[in-house]
C-alpha positions in Angstrom: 120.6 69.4 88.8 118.4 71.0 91.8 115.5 73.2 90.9 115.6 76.5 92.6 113.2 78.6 93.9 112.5 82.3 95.5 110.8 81.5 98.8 111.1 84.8 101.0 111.3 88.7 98.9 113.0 91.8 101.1 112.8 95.5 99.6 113.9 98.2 101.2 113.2 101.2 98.7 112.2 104.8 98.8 108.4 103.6 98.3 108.2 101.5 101.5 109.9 98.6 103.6 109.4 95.3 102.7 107.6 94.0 99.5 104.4 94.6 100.0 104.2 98.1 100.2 106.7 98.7 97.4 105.1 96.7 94.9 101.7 98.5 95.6 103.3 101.6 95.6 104.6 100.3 92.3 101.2 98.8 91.1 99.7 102.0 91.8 102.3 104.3 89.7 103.8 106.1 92.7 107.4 107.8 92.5 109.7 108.2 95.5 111.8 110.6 93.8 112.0 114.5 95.1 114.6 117.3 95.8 117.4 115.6 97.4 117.3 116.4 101.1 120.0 114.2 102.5 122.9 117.0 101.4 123.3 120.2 99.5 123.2 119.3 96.2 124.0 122.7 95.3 127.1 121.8 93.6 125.4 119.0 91.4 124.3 119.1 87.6 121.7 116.5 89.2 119.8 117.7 92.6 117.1 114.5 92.6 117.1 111.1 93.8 114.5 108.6 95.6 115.7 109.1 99.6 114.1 106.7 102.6 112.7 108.4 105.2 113.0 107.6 109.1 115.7 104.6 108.2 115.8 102.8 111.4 118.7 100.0 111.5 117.9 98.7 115.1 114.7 97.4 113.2 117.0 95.0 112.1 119.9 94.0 114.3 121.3 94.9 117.4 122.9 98.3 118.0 126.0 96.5 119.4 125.8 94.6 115.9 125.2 97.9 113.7 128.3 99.4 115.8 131.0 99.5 112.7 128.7 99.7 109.7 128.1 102.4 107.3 124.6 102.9 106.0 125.4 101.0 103.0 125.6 98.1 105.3 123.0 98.7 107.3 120.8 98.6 104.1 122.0 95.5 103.8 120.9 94.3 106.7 117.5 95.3 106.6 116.8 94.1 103.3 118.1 90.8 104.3 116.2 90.8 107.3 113.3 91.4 105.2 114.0 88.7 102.9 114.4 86.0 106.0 110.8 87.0 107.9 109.0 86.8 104.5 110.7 83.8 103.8 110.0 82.6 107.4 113.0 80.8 107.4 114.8 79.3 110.1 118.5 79.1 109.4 119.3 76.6 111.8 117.3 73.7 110.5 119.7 73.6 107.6 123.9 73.0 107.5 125.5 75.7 108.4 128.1 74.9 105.6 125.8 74.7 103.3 124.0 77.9 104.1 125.1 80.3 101.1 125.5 84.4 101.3 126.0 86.5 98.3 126.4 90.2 97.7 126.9 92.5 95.3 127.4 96.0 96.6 129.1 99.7 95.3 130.8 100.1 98.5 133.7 102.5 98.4 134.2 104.0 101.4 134.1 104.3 105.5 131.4 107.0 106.7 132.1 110.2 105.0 132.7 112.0 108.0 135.2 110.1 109.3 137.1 110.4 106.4 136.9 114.2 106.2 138.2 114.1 109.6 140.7 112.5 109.2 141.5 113.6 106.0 141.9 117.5 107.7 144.9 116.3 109.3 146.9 116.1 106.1 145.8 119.8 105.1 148.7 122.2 104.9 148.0 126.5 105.8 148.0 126.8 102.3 144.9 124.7 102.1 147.1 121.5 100.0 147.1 117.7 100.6 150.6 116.6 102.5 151.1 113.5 102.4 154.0 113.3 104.9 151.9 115.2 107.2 148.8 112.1 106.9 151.8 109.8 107.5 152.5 111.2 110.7 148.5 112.3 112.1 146.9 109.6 110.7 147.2 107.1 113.8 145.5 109.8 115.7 143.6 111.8 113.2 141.0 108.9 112.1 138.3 107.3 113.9 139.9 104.2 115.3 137.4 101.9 113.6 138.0 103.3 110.2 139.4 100.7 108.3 136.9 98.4 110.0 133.9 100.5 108.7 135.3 100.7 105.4 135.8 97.2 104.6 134.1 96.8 101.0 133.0 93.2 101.6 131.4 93.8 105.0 128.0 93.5 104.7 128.6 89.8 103.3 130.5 89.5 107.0 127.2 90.6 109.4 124.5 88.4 107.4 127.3 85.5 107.8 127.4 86.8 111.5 123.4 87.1 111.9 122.6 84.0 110.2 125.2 82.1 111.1 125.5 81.3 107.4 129.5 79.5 106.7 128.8 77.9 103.2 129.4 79.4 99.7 129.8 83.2 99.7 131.3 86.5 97.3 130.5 89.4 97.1 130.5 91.6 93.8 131.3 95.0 93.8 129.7 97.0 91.0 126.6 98.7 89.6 123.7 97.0 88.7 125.1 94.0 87.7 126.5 92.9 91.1 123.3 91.8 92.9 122.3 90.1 89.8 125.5 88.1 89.6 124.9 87.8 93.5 121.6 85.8 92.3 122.8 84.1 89.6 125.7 83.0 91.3 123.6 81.5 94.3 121.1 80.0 91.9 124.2 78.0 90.5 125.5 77.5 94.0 121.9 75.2 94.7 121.4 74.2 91.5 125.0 72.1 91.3 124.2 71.2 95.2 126.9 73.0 96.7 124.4 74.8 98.6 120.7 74.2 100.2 120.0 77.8 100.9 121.1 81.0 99.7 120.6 85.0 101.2 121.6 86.9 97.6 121.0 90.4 96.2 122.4 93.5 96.9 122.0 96.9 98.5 123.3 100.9 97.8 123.6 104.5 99.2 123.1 105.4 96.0 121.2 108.6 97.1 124.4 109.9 99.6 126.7 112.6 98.7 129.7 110.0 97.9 127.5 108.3 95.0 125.7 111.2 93.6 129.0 112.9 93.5 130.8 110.0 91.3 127.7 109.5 89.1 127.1 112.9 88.6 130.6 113.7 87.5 130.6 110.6 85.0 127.4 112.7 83.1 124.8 109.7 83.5 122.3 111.7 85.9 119.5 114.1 84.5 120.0 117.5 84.9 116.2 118.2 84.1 115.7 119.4 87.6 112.9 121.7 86.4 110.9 118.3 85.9 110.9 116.8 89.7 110.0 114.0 90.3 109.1 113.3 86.1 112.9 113.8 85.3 113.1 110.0 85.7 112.3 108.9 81.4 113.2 105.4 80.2 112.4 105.3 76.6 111.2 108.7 76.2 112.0 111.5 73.4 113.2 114.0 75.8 115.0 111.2 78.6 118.1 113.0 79.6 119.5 110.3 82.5 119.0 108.4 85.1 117.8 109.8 89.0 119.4 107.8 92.0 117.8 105.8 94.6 119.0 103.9 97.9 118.1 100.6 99.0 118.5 97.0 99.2 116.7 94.0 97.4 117.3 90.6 98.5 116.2 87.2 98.2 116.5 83.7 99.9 116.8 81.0 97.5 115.8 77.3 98.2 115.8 74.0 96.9 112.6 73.2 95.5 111.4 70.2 97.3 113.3 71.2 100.1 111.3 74.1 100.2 107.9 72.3 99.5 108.5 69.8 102.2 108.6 73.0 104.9 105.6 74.0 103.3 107.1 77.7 101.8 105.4 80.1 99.5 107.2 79.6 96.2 107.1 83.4 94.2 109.0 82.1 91.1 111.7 79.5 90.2 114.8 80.6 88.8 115.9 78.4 85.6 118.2 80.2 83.8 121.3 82.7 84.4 123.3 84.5 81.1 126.2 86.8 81.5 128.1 88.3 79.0 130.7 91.6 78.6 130.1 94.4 76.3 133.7 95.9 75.3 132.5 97.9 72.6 133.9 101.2 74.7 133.8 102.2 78.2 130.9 103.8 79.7 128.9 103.4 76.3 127.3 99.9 75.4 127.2 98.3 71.6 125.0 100.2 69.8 123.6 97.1 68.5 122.5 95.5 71.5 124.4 92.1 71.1 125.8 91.5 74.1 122.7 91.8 76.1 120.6 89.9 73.8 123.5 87.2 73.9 123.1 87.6 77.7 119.3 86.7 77.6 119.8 83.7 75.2 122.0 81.8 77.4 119.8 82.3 80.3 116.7 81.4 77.5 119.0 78.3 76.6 119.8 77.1 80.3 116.0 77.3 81.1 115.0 76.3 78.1 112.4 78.6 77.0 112.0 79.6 73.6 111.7 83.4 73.7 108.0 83.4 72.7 107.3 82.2 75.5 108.6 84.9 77.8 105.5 87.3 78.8 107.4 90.0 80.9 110.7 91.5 80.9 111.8 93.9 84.0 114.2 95.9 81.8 117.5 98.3 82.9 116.2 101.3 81.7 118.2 103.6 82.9 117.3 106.4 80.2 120.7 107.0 78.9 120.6 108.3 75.0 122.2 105.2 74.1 121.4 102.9 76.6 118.3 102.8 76.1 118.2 102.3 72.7 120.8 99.6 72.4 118.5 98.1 75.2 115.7 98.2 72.9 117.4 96.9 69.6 118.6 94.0 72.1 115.0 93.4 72.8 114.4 93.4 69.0 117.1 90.9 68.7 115.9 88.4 71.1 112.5 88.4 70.0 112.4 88.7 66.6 108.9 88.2 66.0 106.6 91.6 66.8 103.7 89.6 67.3 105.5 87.5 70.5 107.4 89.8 72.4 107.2 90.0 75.9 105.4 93.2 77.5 108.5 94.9 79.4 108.5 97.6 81.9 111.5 99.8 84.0 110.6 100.5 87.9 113.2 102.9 88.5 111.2 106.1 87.6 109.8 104.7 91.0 112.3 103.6 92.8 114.9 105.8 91.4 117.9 104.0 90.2 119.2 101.8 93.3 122.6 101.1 91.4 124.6 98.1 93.0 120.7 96.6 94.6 119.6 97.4 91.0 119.4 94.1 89.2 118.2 92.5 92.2 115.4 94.5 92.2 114.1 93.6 89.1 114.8 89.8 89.5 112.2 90.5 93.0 110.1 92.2 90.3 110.2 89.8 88.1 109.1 86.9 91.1 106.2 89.0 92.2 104.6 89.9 89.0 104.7 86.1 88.4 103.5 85.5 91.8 100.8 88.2 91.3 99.5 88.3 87.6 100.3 92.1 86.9 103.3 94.2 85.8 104.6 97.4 87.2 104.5 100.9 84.7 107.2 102.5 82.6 106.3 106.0 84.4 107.1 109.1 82.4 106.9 107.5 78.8 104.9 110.3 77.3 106.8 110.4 74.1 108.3 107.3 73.0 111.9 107.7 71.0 111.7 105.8 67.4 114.7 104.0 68.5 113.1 102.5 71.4 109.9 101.6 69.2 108.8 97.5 68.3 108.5 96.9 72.2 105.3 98.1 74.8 106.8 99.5 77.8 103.7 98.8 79.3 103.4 103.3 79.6 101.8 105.2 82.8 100.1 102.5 84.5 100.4 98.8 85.7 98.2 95.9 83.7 97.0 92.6 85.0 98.3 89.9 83.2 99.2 86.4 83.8 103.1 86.2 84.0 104.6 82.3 83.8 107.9 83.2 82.5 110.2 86.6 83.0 113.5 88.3 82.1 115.2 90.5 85.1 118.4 92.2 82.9 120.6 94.4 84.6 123.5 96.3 82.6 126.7 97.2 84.4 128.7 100.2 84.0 131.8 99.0 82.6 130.1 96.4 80.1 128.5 93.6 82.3 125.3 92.6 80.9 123.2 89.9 82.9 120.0 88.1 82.6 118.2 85.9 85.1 115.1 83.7 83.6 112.2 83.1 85.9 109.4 81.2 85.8 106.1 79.8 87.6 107.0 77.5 89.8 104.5 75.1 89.2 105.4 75.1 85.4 107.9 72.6 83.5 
């Protein structure tokens, strides 16, 4: 089996472009989130998120390129491109077919005004939906390039296109589970030697009307508007939900010695990937934790690391009621003994929560507190919940630590509960 290793980190977040200026941001206990600007959120239990300001694609590609993408592509994109200058990669030294691309995204739709566009055509006087009436507008009513736009999978098609990448690929559609299957996936991919290289992780308009709207209506948002830009609580007493955020997180993965021979920085190596389902009910995880912490001990067991040897854990913490307590009782479980658990933190009272790019975040977490011996905050713990006691959150500000071996977990929304193990890449 290949090792595997992070060579090249791209963020695209609320708190900055590219890795360096979000992990300072997040070093230094800064919060992106604010009144939501973007729309009217008037309508909205929830009127918060973590928006980017001045977003400019043709940073990143071409505007011929950028021509039938939606912003949740064009995310992607720039994170990616991120990920390839840090990585300072050159994509054509290496097998094209053996280049890999994966994605996980939350893509649902083509830009929102093109579908209210064309969805007007199907409007009766009365103000109804006619459905005959779409059949017979539709060809004219909707931006030719609709169905183009909209293409779920898309952004996995324009790093192919941009990278010329033709070897292993998926994309996952979900929340934050998909760019963390995106990584463990490609981790595999080189591992088994299918692949040399890999672009992974994920990207989301979380912060756009079309999002907010969904999540909002599924009662997983806080409505403590009255809080700003505190509303954001993993862990706390008085957490009421999770704040949105849009970005993109992504990483290029390399064989080890392939990676040392071209003389890259290594952040991390990954050595182990667990994934397991939660079916205990929709929308609402085991209260016991089990499935995560089953999760975390087959990515434990692939690396190989006893648990009291993990020193950091970037956790969901997406301060749900219950999720974050059965995240905590799942922390409990997988480290059993008080005196050896791992420190573990939540960035997204920072970040806000970037959905789909969410697990890939915390796996780029993960690689550059290892790479740079401190851990990000838990922002807004002020009163910790007894059910999420046993663990420190590492509360209000960062701490300089050394960090050889981490725990990125990401939890989907309909069950999905992954963890990817990291470690110093000059260890084992």
């Amino acid at each position: 089996m290949k090792r595997v290793v992070i060579t090249g980190v791209g963020l695209l977040t609320a708190l900055g472009a590219g890795h360096r200026e979000t992990w300072r941001s997040l070093l230094e206990g800064r919060t992106a989130i604010a009144p939501i600007r973007g729309f009217d959120p008037a309508s909205f239990r929830t009127r918060l998120a973590a928006e980017i300001e001045d977003f400019r694609p043709t940073d990143y590609a071409h505007r011929r390129a950028l021509r039938t993408t939606t912003r949740n592509d064009r995310l992607a994109i720039a994170g990616a491109a991120l990920a390839v200058r840090d990585a300072g990669l050159d994509f054509t030294e290496y097998d094209p077919e053996r280049a890999a691309a994966f994605v996980g995204g939350n893509k649902e739709i083509s830009n929102p005004e093109h579908l209210l566009t064309g969805s007007l055509a199907a409007r009766r006087p009365d103000g109804r939906a006619d459905l005959a009436l779409l059949g017979e507008r539709a060809s004219s009513a909707f931006y030719p390039l609709y169905y183009v736009e909209g293409l779920q999978s898309a952004a996995l098609y324009h790093l192919s296109a941009a990278y010329g990448l033709k070897g292993p690929n998926a994309y996952f559609h979900g929340t934050a589970d998909a760019s963390a299957t995106a990584i463990g996936r490609a981790y595999r991919s080189i591992r088994r030697g299918e692949a040399q290289v890999a672009l992974a992780g994920g990207c989301d308009d979380a912060a756009s009307w079309w999002v907010t709207s969904k999540m909002d209506g599924l009662g997983v948002l806080s409505t403590r508007n009255d809080l700003g830009a505190r509303a954001f609580r993993p862990y706390d007493a008085d957490r009421s939900g999770s704040v949105l955020g849009e970005g993109a997180a992504f990483l290029v993965l390399e064989e080890r010695e392939a990676a040392r021979r071209r003389g890259a920085h290594l952040y991390a190596e990954i050595s182990g990937f667990g994934s397991t389902l939660d079916s205990a009910r929709l929308l609402a995880p085991a209260e016991d934790g089990a499935p995560l912490a089953a999760a975390m001990n087959h990515a434990l067991d692939e690396a190989r690391i006893p648990g009291e040897d993990v020193d950091y854990v970037a956790t969901h913490g997406c301060a749900t009621r219950l999720g974050d307590a059965s995240e905590a009782s799942a922390l409990r479980r997988t480290f059993t003994a008080p005196e050896h658990r791992p420190v573990a933190s939540s960035v997204k009272p920072a970040t806000g929560h970037l959905v789909a790019a969410a697990g890939a975040l915390n796996a780029a977490v993960c690689a550059l507190a290892i790479d740079g011996g401190a851990v990000p905050p838990t922002l807004n713990l002020d009163r910790p919940d007894p059910a999420c006691q046993g663990l420190d959150w590492v509360p209000g500000q960062a701490r300089e630590t050394p960090v050889r071996t981490a725990l990125a977990l990401a939890r989907g929304l309909e069950g999905q509960q992954i963890a990817l193990a990291l470690t110093a890449p000059g260890d084992r």
